[in-house]
VEXBAMAR-886938 format. One line per field, with one value per residue: residue in one letter; chain; z, x, y of N, C-alpha, C, O in turn. Coordinates in Angstrom, 3 decimals, decimal comma. Layout:
% VEXBAMAR-886938
rest = c(a | ...)
kette = c(A | ...)
nup = c(Z | ...)
neast = c(X | ...)
nnorth = c(Y | ...)
caup = c(Z | ...)
caeast = c(X | ...)
canorth = c(Y | ...)
cup = c(Z | ...)
ceast = c(X | ...)
cnorth = c(Y | ...)
oup = c(Z | ...)
oeast = c(X | ...)
onorth = c(Y | ...)
% end
This chain:
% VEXBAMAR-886938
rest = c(x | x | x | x | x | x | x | x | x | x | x | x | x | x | x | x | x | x | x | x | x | x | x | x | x | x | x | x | x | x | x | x | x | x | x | x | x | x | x | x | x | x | x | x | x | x | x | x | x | x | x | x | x | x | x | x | x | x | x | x | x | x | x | x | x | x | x | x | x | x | x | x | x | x | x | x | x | x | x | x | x | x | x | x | x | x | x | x | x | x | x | x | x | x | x | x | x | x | x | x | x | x | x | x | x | x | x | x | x | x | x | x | x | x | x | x | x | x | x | x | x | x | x)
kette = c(A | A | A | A | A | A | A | A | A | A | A | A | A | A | A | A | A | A | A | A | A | A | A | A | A | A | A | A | A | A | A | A | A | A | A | A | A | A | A | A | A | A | A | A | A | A | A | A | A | A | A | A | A | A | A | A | A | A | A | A | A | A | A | A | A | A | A | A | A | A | A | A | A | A | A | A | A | A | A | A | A | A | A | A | A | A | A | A | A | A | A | A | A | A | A | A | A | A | A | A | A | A | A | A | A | A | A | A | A | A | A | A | A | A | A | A | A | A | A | A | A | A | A)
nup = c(-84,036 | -87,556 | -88,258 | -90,024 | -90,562 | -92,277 | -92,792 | -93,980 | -96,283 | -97,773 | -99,544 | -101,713 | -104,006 | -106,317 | -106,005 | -104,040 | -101,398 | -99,400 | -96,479 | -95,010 | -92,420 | -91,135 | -88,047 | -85,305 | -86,437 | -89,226 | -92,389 | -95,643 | -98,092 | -101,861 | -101,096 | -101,914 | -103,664 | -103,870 | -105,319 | -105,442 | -106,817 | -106,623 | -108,564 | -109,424 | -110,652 | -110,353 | -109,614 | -109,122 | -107,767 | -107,145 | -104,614 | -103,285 | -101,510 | -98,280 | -99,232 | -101,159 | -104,122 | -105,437 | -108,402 | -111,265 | -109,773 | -109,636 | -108,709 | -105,032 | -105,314 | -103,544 | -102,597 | -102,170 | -100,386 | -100,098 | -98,717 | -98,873 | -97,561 | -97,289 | -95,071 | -93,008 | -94,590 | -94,692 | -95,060 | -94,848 | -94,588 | -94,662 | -95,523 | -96,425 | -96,563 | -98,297 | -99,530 | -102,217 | -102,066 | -102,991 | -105,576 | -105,566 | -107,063 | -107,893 | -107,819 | -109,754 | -109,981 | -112,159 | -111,504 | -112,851 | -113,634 | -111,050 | -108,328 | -106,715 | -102,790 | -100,039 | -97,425 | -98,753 | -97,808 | -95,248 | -94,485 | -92,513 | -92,681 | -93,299 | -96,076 | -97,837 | -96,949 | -98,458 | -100,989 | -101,276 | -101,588 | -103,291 | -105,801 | -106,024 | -106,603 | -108,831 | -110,273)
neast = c(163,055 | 163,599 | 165,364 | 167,851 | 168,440 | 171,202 | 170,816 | 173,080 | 172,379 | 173,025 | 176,815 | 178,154 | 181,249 | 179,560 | 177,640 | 175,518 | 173,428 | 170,880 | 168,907 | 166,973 | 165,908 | 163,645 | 163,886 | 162,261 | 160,054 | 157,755 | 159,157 | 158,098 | 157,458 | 158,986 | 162,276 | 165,186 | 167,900 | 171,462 | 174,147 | 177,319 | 180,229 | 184,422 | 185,345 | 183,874 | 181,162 | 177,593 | 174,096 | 170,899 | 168,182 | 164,301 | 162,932 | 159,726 | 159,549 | 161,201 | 163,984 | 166,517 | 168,712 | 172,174 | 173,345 | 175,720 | 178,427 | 182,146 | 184,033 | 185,849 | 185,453 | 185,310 | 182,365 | 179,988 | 176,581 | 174,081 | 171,003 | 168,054 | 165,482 | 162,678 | 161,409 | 158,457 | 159,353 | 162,024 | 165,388 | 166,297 | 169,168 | 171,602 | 174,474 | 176,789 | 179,825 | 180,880 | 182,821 | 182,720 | 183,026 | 186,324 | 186,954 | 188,471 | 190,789 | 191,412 | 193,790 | 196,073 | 199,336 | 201,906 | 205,371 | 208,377 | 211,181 | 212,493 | 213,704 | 211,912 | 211,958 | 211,558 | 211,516 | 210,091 | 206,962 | 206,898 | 205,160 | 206,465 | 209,247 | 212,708 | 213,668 | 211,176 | 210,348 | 212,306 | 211,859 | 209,397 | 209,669 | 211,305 | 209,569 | 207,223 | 208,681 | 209,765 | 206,948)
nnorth = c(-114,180 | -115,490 | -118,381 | -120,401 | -123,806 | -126,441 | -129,355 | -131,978 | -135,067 | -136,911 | -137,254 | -137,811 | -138,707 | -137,633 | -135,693 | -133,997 | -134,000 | -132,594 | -131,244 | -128,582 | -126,692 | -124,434 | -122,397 | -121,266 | -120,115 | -119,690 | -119,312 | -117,548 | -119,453 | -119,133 | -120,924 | -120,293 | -121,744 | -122,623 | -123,276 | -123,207 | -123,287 | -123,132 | -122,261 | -120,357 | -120,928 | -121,347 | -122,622 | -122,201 | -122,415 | -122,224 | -123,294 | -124,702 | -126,832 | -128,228 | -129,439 | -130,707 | -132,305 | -132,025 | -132,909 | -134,700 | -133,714 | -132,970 | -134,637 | -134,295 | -131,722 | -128,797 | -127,089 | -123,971 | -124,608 | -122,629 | -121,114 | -119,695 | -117,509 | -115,160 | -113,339 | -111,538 | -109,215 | -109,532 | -110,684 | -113,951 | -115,902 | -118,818 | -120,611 | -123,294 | -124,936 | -127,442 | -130,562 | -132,743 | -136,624 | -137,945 | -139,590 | -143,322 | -145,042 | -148,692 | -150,981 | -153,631 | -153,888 | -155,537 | -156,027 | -156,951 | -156,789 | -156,942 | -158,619 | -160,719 | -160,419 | -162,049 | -160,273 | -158,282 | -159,066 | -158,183 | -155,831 | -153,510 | -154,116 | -152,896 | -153,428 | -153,779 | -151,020 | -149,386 | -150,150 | -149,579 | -146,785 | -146,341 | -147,439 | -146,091 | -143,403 | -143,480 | -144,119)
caup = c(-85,428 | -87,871 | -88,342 | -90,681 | -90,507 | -93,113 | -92,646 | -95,044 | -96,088 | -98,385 | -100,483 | -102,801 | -105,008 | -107,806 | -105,600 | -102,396 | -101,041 | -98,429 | -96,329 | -94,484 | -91,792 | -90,283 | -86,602 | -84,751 | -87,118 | -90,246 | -93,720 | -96,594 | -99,696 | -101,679 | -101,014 | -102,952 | -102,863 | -104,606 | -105,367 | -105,922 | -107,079 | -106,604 | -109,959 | -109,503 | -111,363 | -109,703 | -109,982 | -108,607 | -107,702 | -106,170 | -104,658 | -102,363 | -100,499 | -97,748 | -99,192 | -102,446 | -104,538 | -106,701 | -108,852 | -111,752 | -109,902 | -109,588 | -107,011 | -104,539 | -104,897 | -102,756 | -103,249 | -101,452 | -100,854 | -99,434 | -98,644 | -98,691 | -97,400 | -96,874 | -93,592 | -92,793 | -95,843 | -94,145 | -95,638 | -94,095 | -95,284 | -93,886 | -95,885 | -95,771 | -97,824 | -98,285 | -100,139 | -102,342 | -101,713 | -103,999 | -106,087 | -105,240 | -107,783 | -107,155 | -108,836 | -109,212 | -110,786 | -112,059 | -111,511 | -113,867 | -113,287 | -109,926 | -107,880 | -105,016 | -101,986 | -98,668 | -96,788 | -99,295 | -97,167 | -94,254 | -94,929 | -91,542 | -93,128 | -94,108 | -97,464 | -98,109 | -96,847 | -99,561 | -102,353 | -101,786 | -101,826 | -105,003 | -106,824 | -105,564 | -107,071 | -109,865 | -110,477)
caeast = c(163,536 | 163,475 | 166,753 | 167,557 | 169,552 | 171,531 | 171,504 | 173,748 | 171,904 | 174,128 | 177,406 | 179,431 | 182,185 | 178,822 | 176,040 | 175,505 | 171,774 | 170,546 | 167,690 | 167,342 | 165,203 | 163,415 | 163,532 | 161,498 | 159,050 | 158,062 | 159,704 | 157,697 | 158,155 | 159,931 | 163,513 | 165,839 | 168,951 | 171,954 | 175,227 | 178,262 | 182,058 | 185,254 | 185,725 | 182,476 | 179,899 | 176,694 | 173,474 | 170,443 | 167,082 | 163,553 | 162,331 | 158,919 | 159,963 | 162,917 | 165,227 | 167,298 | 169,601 | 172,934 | 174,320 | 176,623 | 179,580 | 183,139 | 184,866 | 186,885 | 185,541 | 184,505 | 180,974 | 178,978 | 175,558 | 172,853 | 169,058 | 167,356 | 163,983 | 161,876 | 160,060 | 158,571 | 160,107 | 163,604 | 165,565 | 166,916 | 169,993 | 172,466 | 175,209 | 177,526 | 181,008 | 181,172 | 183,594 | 181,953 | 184,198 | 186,954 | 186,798 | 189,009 | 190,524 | 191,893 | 194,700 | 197,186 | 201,051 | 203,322 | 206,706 | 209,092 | 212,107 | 212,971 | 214,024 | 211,345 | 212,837 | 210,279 | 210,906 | 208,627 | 205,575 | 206,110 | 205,399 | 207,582 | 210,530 | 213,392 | 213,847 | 209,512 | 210,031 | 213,309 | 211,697 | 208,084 | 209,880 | 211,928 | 208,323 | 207,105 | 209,589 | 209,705 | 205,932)
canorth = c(-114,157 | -117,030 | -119,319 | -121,672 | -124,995 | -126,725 | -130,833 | -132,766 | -135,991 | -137,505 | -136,736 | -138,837 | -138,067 | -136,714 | -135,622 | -133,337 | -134,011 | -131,837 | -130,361 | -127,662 | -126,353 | -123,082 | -122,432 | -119,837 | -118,807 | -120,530 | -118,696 | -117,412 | -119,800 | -119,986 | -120,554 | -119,634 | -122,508 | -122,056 | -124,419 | -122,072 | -123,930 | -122,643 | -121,434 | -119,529 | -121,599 | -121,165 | -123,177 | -121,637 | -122,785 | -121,943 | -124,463 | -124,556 | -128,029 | -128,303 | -130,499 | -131,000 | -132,601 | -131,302 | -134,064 | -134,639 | -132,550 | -132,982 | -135,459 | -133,913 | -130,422 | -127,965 | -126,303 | -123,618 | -124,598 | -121,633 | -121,537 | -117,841 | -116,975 | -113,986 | -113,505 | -110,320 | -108,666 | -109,287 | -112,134 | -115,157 | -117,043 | -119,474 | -121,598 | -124,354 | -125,439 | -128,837 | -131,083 | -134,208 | -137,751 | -138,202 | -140,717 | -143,978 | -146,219 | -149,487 | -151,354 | -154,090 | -153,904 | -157,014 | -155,481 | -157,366 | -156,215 | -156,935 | -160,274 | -160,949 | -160,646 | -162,894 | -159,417 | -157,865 | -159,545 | -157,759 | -154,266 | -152,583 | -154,319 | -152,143 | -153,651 | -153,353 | -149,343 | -149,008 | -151,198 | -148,676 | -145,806 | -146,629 | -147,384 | -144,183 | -142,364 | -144,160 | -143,855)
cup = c(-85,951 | -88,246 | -89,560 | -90,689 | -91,591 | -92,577 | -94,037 | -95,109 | -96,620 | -99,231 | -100,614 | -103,415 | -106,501 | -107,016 | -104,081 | -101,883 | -99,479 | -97,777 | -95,138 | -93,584 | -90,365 | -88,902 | -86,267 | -85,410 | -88,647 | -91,860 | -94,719 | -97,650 | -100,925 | -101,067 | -101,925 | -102,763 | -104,489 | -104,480 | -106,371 | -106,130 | -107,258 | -107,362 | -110,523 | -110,689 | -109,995 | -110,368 | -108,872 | -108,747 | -106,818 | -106,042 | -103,172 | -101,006 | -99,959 | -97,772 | -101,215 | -102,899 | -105,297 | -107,321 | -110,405 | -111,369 | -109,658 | -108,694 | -106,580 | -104,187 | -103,949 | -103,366 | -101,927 | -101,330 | -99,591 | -99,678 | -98,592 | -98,306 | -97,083 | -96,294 | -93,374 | -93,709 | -95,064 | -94,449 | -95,052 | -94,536 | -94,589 | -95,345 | -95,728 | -96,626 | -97,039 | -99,276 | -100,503 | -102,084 | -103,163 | -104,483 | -106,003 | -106,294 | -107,062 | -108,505 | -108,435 | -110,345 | -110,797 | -112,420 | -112,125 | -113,780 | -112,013 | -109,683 | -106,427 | -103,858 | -100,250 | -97,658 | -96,921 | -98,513 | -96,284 | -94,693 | -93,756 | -91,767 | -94,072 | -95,465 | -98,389 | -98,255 | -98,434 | -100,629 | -102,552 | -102,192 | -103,241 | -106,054 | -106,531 | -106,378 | -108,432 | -111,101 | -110,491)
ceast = c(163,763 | 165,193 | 166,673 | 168,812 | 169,602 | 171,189 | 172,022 | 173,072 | 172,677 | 175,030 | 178,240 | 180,182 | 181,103 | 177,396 | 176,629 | 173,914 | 171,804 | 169,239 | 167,656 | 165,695 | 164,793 | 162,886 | 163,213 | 160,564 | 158,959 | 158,520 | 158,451 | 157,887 | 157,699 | 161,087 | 164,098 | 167,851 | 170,017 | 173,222 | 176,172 | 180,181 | 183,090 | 185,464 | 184,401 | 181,177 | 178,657 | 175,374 | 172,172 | 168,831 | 165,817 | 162,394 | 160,904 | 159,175 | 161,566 | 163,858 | 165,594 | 168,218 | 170,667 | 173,553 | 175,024 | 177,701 | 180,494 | 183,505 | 185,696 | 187,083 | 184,858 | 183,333 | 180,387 | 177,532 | 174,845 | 171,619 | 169,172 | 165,836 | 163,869 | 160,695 | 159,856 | 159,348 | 161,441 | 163,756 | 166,770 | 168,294 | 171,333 | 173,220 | 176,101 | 178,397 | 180,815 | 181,855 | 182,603 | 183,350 | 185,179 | 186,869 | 188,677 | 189,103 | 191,634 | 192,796 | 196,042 | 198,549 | 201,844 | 204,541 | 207,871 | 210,132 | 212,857 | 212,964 | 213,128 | 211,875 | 211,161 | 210,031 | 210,075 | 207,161 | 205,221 | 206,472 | 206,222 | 209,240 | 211,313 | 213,836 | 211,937 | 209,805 | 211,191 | 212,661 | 210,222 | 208,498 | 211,005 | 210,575 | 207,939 | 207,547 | 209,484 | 208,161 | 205,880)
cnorth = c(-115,577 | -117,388 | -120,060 | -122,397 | -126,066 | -128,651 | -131,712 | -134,242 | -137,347 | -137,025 | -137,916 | -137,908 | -137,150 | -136,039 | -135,479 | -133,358 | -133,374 | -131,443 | -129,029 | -127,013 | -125,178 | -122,975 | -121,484 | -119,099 | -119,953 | -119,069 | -118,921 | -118,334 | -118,636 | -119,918 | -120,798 | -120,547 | -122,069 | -123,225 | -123,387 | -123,399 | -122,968 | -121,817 | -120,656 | -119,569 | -121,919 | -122,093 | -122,277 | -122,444 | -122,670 | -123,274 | -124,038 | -125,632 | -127,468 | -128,930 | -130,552 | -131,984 | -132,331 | -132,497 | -133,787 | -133,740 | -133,189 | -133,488 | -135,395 | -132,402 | -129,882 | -127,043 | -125,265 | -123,708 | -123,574 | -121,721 | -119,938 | -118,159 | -115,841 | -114,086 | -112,329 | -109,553 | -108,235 | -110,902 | -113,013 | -115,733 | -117,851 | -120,808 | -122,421 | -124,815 | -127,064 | -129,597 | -132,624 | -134,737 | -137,828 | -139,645 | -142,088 | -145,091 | -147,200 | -150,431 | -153,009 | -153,484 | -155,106 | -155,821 | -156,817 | -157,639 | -156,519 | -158,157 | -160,096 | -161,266 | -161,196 | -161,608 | -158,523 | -157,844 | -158,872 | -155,769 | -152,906 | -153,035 | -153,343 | -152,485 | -153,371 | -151,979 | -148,724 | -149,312 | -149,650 | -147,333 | -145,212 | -146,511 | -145,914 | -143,161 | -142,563 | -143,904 | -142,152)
oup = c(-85,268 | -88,457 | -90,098 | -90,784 | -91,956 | -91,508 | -94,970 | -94,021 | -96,064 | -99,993 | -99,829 | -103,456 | -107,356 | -107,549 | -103,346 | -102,210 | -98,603 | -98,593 | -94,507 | -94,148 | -89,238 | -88,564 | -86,797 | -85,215 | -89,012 | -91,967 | -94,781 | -98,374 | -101,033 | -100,379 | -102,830 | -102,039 | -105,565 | -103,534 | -107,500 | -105,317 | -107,959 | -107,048 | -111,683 | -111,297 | -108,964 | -111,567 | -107,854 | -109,796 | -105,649 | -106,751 | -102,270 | -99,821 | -100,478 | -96,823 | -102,173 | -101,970 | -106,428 | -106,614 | -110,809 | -112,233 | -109,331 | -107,626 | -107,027 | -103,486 | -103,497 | -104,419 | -100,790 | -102,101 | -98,390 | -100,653 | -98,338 | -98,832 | -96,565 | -96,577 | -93,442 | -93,111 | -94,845 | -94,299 | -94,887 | -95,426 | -93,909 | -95,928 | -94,544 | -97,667 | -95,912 | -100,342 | -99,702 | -101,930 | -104,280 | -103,777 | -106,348 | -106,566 | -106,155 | -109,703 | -107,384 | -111,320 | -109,813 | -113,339 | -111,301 | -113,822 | -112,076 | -110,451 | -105,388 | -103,754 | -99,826 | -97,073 | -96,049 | -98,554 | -96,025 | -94,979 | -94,080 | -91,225 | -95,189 | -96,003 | -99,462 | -99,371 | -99,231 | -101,520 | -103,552 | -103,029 | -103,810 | -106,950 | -106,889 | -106,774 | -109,142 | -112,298 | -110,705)
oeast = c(164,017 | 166,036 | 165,600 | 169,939 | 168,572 | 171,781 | 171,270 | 173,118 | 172,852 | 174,498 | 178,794 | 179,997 | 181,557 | 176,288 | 177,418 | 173,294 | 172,619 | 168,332 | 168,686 | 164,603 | 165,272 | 161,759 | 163,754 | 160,234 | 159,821 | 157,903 | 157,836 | 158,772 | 156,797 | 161,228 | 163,658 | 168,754 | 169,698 | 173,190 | 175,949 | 180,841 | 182,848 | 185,763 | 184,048 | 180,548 | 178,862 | 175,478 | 172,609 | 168,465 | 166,037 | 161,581 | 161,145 | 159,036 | 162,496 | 164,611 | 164,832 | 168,639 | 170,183 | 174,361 | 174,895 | 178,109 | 180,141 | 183,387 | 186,657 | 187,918 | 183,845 | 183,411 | 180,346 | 176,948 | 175,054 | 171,120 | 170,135 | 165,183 | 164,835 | 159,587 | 160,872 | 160,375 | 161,854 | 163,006 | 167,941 | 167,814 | 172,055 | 172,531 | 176,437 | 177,872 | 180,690 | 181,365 | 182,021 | 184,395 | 184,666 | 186,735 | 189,782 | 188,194 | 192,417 | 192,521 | 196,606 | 198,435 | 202,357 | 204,560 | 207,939 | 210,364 | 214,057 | 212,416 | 213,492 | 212,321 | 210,180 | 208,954 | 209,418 | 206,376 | 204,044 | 207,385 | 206,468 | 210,209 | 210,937 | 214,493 | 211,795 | 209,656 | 210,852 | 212,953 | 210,086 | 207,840 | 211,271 | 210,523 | 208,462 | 206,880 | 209,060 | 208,225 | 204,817)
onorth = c(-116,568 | -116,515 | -120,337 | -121,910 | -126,632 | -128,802 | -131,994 | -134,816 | -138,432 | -136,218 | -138,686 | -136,692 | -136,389 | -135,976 | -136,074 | -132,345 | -133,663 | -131,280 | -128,793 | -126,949 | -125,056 | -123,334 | -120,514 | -117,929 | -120,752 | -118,009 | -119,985 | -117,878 | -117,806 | -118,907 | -121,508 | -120,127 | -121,565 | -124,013 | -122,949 | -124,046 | -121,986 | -120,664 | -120,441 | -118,702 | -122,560 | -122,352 | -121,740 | -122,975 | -122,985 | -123,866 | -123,236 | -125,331 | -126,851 | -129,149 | -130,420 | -132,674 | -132,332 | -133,100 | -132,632 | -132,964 | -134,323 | -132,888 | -136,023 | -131,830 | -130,415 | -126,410 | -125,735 | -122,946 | -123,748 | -122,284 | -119,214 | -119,060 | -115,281 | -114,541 | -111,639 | -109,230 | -107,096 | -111,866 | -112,672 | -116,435 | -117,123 | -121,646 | -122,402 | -125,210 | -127,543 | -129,224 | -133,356 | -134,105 | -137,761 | -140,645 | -141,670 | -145,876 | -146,916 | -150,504 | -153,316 | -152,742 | -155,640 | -155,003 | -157,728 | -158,847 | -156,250 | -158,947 | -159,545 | -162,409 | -160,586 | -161,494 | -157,954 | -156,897 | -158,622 | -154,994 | -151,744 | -152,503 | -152,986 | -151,594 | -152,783 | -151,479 | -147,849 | -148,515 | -148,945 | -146,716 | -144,153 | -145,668 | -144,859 | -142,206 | -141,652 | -143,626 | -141,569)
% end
């Protein structure tokens, strides 16, 4: 009986690229791939080649992606949840307000752990 296997090729925080490949038998084209989101938005596509791309989606979510074939008029399918990367921003802060204290620098210092967990809160 034929198989089929998912491989993840690349995912970012906008884009899940994939291919996927039939073991024991080769599958009828097409297949039949599909990109399902939480909130049950579906994307669907028949494609003759074994490999794809899904892009513009959401960074941080989870997606189902599935392959289908039909072998012997009995049909194949195997899927896979995968999460794209969240997206990472980066930042500074002038804090104003406050009197710099030299134990600031080292960050296992108990005045550093009080002072972060004041911003923290604060924020």
């Amino acid at each position: 009986p034929i198989t089929l296997s998912i491989q993840l090729q690349k995912v970012t925080s906008k884009m899940i690229q994939f291919s996927w490949k039939p073991q024991g038998g080769t599958g009828d084209s097409p297949y039949t791939v599909r990109l399902r989101g939480k909130s049950g938005q579906m994307e669907e596509r028949i494609l003759n080649e074994t490999s794809t791309a899904f892009e513009n989606l959401l960074s941080g979510h989870q997606y189902q992606i599935s392959v289908d074939v039909s072998t012997c008029s009995q049909k194949v399918s195997t899927s896979l949840t995968v999460q794209t990367a969240a997206e990472v921003y980066s930042g500074t802060t002038r804090i104003v307000n406050e009197i710099f204290k030299s134990e600031y620098e080292n960050k296992s210092s108990k005045e550093f752990k009080e002072f972060e967990k004041k911003f923290i809160m604060e924020v």
